[in-house]
Each structure stands twice: as C-alpha cells, then as structure tokens.
N, CA, C and O of each residue as an XYZ file, in Angstrom:
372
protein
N     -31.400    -10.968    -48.528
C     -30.879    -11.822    -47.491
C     -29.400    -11.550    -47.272
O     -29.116    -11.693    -46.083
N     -28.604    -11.285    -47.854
C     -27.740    -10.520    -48.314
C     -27.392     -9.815    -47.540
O     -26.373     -9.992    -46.872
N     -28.048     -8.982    -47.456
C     -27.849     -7.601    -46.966
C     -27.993     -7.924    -45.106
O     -27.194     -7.554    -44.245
N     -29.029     -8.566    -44.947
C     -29.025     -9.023    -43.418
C     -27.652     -9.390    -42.355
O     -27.213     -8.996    -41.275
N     -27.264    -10.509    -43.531
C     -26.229    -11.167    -43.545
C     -24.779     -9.876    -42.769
O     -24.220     -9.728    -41.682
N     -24.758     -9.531    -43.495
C     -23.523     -7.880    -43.655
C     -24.139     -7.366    -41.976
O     -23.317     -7.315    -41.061
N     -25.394     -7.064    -41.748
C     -26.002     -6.421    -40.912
C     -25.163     -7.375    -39.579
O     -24.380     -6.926    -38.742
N     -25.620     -8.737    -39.736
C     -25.475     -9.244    -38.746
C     -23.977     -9.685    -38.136
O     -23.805    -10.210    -37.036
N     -22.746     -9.287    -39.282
C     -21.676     -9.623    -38.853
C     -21.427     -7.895    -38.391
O     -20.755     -7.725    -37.374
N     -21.816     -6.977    -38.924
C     -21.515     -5.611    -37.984
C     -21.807     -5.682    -36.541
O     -20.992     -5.505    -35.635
N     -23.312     -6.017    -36.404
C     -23.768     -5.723    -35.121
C     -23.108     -7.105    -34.198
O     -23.158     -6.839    -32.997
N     -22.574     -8.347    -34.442
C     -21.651     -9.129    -33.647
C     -20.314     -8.853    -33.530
O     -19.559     -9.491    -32.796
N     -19.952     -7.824    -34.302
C     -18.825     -7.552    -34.101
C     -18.842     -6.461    -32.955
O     -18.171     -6.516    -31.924
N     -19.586     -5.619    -33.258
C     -20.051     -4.927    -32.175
C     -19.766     -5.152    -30.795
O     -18.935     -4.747    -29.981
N     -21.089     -6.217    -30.812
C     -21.269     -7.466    -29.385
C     -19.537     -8.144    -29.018
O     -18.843     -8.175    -28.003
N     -19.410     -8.485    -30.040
C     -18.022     -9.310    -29.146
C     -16.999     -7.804    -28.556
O     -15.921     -7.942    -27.978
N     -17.421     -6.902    -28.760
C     -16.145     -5.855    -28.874
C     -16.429     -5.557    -27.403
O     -15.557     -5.503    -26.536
N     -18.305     -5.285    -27.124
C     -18.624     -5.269    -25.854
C     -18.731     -5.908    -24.643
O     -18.978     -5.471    -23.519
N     -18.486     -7.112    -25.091
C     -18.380     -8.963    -24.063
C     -16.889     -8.525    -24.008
O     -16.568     -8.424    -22.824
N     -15.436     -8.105    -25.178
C     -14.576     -8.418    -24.321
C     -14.131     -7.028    -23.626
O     -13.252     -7.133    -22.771
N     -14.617     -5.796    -23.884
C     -14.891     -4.961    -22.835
C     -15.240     -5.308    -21.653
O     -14.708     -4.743    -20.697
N     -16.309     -6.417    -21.432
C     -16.800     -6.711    -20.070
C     -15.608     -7.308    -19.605
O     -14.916     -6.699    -18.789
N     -15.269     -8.466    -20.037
C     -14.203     -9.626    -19.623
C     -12.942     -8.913    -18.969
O     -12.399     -9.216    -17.907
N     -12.569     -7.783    -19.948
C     -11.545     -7.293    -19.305
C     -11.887     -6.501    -18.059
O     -11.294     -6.759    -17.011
N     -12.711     -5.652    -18.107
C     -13.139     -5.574    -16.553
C     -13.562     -5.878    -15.618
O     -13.531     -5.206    -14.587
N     -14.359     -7.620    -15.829
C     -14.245     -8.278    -14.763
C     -13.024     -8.944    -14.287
O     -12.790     -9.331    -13.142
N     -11.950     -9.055    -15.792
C     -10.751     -9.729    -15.247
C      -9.857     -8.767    -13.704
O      -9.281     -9.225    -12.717
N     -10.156     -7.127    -14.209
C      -9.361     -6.356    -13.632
C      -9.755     -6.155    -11.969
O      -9.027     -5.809    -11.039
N     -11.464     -6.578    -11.991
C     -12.113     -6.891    -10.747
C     -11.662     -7.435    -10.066
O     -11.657     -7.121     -8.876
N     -11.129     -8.413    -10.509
C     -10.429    -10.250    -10.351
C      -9.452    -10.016     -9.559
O      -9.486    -10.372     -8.381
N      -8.378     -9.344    -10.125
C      -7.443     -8.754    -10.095
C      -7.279     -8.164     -9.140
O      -6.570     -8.662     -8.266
N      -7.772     -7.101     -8.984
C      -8.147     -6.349     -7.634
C      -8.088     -6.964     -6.389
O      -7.320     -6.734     -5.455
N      -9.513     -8.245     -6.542
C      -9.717     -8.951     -5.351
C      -8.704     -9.581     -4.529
O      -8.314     -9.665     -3.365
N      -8.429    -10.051     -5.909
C      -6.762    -11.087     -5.156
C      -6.059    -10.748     -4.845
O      -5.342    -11.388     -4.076
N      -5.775     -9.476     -5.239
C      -4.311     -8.559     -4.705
C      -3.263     -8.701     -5.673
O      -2.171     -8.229     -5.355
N      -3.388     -9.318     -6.917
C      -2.674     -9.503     -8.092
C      -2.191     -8.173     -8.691
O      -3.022     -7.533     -9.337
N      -0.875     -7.648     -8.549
C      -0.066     -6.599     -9.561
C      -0.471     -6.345    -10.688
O      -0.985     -7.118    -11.497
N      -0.228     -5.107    -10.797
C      -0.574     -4.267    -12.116
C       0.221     -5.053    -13.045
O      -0.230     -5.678    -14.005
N       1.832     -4.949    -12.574
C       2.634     -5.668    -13.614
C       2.591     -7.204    -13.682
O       3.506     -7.654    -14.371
N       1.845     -8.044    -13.198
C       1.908     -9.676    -13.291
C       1.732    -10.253    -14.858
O       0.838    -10.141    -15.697
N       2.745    -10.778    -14.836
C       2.476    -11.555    -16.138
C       2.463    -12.809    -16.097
O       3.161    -13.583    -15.443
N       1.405    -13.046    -17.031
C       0.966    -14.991    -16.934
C       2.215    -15.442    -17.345
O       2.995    -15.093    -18.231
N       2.217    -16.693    -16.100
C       3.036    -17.533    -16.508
C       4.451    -17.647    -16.263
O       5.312    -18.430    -16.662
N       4.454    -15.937    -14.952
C       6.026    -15.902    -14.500
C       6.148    -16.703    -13.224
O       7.299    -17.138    -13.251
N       5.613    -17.080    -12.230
C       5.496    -17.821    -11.241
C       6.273    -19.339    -11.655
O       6.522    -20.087    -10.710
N       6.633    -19.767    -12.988
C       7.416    -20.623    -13.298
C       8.429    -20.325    -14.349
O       8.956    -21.110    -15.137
N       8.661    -18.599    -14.165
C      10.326    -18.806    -14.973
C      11.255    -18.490    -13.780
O      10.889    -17.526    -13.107
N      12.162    -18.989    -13.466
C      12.983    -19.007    -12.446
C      13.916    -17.651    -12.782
O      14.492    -17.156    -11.814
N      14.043    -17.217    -13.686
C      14.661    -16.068    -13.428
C      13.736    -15.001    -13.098
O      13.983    -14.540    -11.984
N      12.624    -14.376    -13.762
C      12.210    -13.355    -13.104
C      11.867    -13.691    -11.139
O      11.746    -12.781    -10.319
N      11.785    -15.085    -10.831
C      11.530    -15.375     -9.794
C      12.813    -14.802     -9.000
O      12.675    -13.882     -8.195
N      13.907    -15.314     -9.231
C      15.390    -14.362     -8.769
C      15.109    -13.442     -8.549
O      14.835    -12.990     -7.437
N      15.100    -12.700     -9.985
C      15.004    -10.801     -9.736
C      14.115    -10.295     -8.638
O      14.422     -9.294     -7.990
N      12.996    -10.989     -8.420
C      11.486    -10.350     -7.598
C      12.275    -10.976     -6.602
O      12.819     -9.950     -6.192
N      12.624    -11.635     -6.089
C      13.622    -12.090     -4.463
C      14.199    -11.150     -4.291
O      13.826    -10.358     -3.425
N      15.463    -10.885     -5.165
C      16.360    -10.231     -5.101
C      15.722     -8.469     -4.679
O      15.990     -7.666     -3.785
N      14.979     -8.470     -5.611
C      14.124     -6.887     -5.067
C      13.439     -6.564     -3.714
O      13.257     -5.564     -3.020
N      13.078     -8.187     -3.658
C      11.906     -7.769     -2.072
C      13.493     -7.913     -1.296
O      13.717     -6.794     -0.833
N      14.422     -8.646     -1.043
C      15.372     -8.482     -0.149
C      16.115     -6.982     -0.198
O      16.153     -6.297      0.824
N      16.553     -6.638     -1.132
C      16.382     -5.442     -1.106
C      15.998     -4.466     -0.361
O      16.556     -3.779      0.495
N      14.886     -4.503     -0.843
C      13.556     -3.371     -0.214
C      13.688     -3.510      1.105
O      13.968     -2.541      1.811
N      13.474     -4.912      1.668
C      13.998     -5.203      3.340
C      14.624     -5.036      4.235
O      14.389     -4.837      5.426
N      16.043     -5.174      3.255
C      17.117     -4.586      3.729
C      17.520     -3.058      3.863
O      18.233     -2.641      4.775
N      17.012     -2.304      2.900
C      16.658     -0.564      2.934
C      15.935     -0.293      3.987
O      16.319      0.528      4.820
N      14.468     -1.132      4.122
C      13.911     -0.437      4.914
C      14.026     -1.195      6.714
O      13.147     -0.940      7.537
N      15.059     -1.972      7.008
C      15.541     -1.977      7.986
C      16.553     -1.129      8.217
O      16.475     -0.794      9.399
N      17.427     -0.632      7.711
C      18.544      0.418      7.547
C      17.616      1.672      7.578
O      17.994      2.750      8.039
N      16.984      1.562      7.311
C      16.077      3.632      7.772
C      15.757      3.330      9.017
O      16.163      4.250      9.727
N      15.031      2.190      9.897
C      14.861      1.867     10.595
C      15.691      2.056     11.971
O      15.539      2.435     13.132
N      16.728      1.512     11.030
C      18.041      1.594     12.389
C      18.868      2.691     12.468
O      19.778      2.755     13.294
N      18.611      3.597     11.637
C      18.953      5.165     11.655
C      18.157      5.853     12.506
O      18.539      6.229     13.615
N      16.791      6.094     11.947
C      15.898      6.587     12.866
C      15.929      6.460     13.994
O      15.856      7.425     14.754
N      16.067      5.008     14.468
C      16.810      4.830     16.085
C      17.861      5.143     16.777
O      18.054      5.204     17.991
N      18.782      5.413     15.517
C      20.045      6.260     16.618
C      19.946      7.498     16.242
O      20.783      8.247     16.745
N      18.923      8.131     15.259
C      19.288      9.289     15.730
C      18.550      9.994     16.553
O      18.947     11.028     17.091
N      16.635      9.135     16.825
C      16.427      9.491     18.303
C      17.363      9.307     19.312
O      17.829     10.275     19.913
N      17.635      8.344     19.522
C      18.820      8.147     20.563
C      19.634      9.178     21.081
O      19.670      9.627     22.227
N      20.351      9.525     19.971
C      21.138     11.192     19.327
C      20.335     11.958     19.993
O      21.023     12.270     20.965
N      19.335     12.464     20.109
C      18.521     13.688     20.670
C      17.981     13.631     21.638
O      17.700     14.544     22.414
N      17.673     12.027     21.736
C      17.330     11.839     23.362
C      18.627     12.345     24.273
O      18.684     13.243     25.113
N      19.641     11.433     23.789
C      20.987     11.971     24.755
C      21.868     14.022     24.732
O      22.603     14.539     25.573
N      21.314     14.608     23.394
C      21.085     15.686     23.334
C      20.400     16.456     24.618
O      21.024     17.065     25.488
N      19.375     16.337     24.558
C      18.112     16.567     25.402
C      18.361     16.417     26.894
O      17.882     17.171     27.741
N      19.198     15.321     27.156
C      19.229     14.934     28.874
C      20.782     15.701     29.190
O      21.291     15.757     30.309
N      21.280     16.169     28.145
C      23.005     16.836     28.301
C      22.202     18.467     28.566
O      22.369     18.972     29.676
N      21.633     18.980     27.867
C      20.810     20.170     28.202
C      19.970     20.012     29.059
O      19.226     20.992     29.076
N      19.653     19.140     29.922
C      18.389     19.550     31.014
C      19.439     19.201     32.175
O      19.058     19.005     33.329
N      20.397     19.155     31.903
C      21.306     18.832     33.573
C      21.495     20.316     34.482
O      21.908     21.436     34.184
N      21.108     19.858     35.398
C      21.239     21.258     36.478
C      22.339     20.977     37.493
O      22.499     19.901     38.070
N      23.296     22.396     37.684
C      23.925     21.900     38.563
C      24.137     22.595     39.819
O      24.365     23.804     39.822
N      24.085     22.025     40.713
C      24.125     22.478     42.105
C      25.469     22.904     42.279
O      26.483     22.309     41.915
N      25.347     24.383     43.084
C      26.520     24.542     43.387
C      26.645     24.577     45.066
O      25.932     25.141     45.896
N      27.765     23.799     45.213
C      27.692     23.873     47.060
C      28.857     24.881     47.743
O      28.915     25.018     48.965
C-alpha cells in the first residue's frame, strides 16, 4: 500500500505540472484577447508611480510622432514648391 501511495504522489505531481501548464496558457489566451501587454504587471494600475512613467512615455511617443508628422509635411511642401520652381515656363515676347 505503500508503494501505491509514492505512485500516486508522482503521477499528481505530474497532473498538477500539466493543469498549471494549461492555466498558463489559457491565462496567455486571456491575455491576448484583452489586449493586455507582454510586460503588465499585477497590480500596477494602482501604483501611481509606474502610472507617471507610462503617461510620461505615451506623451512622449505623441509628441515624437507628431514632430515626424510635421516634418514630413514641410518637407513635402519643400518639393512640392521645388517641383512648381522647375516646371515654370517662360515666354519670351
């Protein structure tokens, strides 16, 4: 009986190793669905400082990528007005 005993804490150990194999990949499912970050960690949504930093980054990022934005526009601009300085024809009378 003994011996069963031994048997049966191997093969549950087993089992739990494979349940939290599952868990974690339904968690990562989860995860997925919601649109939840690779990097999220429980429980930051109420420390006020990493909440700062992640502001501070998305403003950032916003602010960069309005500034490429407003480059890109003048320097079409730049080539548009390029472009119409070279297509001028001139009449001679």
């Amino acid at each position: 009986m003994h011996v069963n005993f031994a048997l049966d804490l191997i093969c549950s150990k087993s089992d739990t190793h494979q349940a939290a194999e599952a868990n974690e990949q339904k968690n990562a499912q989860m995860k997925a669905a919601l649109g939840i970050r690779e990097d999220y960690k429980d429980g930051s949504a109420f420390n006020q400082e990493v909440q700062a930093t992640e502001k501070a980054a998305r403003e950032k990022a916003k602010l960069e990528k309005e500034m490429k934005k407003e480059k890109q526009k003048d320097e079409a601009q730049t080539r548009e007005k390029e472009k119409g300085k070279n297509n001028k024809r001139f009449v001679l009378l």
